[in-house]
C-alpha positions in Angstrom: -48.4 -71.4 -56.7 -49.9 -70.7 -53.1 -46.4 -71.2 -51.8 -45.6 -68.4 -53.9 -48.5 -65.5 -53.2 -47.5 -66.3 -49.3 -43.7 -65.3 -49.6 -44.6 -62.7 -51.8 -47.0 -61.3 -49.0 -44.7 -62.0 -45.9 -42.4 -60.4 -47.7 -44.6 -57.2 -48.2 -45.3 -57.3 -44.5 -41.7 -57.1 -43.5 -40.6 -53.9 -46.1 -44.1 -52.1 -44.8 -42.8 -52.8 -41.1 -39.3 -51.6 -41.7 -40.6 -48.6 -43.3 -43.2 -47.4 -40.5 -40.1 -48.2 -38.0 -37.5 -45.8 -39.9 -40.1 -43.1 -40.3 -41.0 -43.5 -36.5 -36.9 -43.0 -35.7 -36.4 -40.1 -38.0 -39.9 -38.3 -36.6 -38.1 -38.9 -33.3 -34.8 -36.6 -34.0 -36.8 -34.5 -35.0 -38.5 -33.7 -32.8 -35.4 -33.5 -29.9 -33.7 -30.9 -32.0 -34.4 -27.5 -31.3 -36.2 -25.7 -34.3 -33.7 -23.8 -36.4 -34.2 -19.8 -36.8 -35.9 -19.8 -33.4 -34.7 -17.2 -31.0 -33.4 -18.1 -27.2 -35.6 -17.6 -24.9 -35.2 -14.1 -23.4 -33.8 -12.9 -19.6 -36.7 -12.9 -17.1 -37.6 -9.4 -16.4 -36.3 -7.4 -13.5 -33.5 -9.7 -13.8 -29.9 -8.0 -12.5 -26.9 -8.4 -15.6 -24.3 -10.3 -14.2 -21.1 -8.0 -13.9 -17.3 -8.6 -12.9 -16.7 -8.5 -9.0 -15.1 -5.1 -8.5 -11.4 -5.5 -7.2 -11.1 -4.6 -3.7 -9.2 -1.4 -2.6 -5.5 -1.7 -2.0 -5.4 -2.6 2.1 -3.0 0.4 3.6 -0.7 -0.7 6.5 -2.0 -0.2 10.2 0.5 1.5 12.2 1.5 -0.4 15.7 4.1 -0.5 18.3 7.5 -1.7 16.2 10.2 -4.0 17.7 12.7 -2.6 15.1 15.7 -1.5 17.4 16.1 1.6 14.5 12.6 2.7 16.0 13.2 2.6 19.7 14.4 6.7 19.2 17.8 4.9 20.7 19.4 4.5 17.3 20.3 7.4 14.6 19.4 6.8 10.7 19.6 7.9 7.3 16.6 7.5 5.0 16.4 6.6 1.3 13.4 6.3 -0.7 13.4 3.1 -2.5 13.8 3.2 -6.1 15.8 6.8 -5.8 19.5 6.9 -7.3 22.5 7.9 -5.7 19.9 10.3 -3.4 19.1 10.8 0.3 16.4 12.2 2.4 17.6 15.7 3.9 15.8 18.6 6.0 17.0 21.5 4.2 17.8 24.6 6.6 15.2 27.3 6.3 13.3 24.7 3.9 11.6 21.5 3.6 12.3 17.5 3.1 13.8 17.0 -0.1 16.2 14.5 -1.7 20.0 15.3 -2.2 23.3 13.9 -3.4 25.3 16.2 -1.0 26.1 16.8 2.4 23.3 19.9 2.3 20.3 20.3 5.6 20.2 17.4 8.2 20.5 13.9 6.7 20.7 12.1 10.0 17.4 11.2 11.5 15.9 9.2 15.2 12.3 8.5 14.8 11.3 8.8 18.1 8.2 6.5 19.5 5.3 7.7 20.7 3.3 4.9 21.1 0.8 3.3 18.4 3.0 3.0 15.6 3.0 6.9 15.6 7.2 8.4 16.1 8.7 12.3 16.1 11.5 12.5 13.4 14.0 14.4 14.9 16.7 15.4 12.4 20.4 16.6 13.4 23.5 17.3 10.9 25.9 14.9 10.2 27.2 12.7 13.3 24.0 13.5 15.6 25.4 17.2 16.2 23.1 19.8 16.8 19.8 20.6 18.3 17.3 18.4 16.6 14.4 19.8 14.9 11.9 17.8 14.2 9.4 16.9 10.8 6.1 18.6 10.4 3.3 18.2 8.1 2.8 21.7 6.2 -0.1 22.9 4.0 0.7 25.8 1.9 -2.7 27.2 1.5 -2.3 27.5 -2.0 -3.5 24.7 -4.0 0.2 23.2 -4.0 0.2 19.9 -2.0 1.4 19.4 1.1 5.1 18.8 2.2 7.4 18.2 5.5 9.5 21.2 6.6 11.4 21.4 9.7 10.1 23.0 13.6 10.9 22.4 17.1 10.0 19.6 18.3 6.3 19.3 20.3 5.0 15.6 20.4 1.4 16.8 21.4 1.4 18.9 18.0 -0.9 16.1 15.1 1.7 17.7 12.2 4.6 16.6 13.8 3.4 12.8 14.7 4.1 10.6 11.6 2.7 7.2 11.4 5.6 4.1 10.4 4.8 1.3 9.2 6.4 -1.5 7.1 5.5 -1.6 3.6 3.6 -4.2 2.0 5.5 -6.6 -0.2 8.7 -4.7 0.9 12.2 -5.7 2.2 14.0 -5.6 5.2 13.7 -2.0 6.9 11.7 -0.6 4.6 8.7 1.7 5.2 5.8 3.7 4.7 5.9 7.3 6.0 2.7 8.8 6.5 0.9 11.9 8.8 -3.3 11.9 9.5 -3.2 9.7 6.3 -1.3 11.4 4.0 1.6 9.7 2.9 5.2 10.8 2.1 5.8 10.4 -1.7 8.3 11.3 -4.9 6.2 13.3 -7.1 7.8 14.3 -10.5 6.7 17.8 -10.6 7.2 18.9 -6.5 9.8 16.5 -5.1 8.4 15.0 -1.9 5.3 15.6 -1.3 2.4 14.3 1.7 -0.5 12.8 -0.7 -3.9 10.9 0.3 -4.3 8.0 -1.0 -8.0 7.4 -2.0 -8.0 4.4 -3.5 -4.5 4.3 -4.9 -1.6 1.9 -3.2 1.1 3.8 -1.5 3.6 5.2 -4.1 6.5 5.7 -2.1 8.0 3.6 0.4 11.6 4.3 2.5 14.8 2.2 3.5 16.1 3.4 6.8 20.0 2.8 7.5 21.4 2.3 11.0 24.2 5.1 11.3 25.1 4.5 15.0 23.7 5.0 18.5 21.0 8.4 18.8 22.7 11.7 20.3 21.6 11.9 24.1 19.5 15.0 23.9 
């Protein structure tokens, strides 16, 4: 009978144990896991929002000194703008660059160097015949943007001294056109046209094509 009442009192020992144990382990959990409903803790103040780096500006070509033997002003080219179809650069008579499909204005061109990456564009008829005359930077004065027409040629005149320089990313002989920063581009609505950039890449960039040894003039 004692034997008995002492199981039956170990045994009531053990369950209470157990019990205390279990609800020490759930109280536990509990307590690690954050509190449902509860709101994040807010954003010290003062604190700068974190925003996307901005993208850098496109990097625009330096010009320099070019060993290209088609820019020594000892070899005579023709120029195409990349991109164009079946269309070359010309210097109309009486007018301004433009691109043509015909034998119209002088097609045949010998950029000239004049040190720092900067040339005269001297532009003859077919063959190399002619006088040259050479490319200047024009401003109309009228709202319309600027262009490249044809004068004689003066290498200490800033319109007439274009910068050359190879185009990013481009191939073999092919090249960005630009005068005091504005660069030589297609535009839909005026043909060629001299544009600055701002933070826009260059749109327009030209393939020049060895035609033969520059007229000795």
């Amino acid at each position: 009978m004692l034997v008995r009442r002492w199981l039956a009192g170990a045994g009531l020992v053990v369950l209470t144990g157990a019990a205390a144990t279990l609800y020490g382990a759930l109280s536990a959990s509990a307590g690690d896991a954050a509190p449902s409903g509860v709101a994040p803790a807010p954003v010290a103040a003062g604190a700068a929002p974190q925003t996307a780096p901005r993208a850098a500006a496109p990097a625009v070509p330096v010009p320099r000194a070019s060993k290209d033997p088609l820019l020594s002003g000892k070899r005579r080219v023709t120029i195409v703008r990349v991109g164009s179809f079946e269309s070359g650069l010309s210097l109309l008579d009486g007018g301004r660059l433009a691109e043509v499909d015909d034998d119209r204005g002088r097609q045949v061109f010998v950029p000239t160097p004049l040190g720092a990456g900067e040339y005269l564009i001297k532009a003859y008829y077919s063959g190399g015949t002619g006088q040259p005359v050479c490319w200047q930077a024009r401003n109309p004065d009228n709202g319309q943007p600027l262009y490249v027409a044809g004068a004689p040629c003066r290498a200490d005149d800033p319109a007439q001294r274009f910068a050359i320089a190879p185009a990013p990313g481009g191939g073999a002989r092919e090249y960005l056109i630009s005068n005091r920063w504005a660069y030589l581009r297609d535009s839909a609505r005026s043909g060629l046209i001299l544009e600055e950039l701002g933070d826009a890449p260059p749109a327009s960039s030209f393939r020049f094509n060895d035609t033969g040894p520059a007229p000795r003039r």
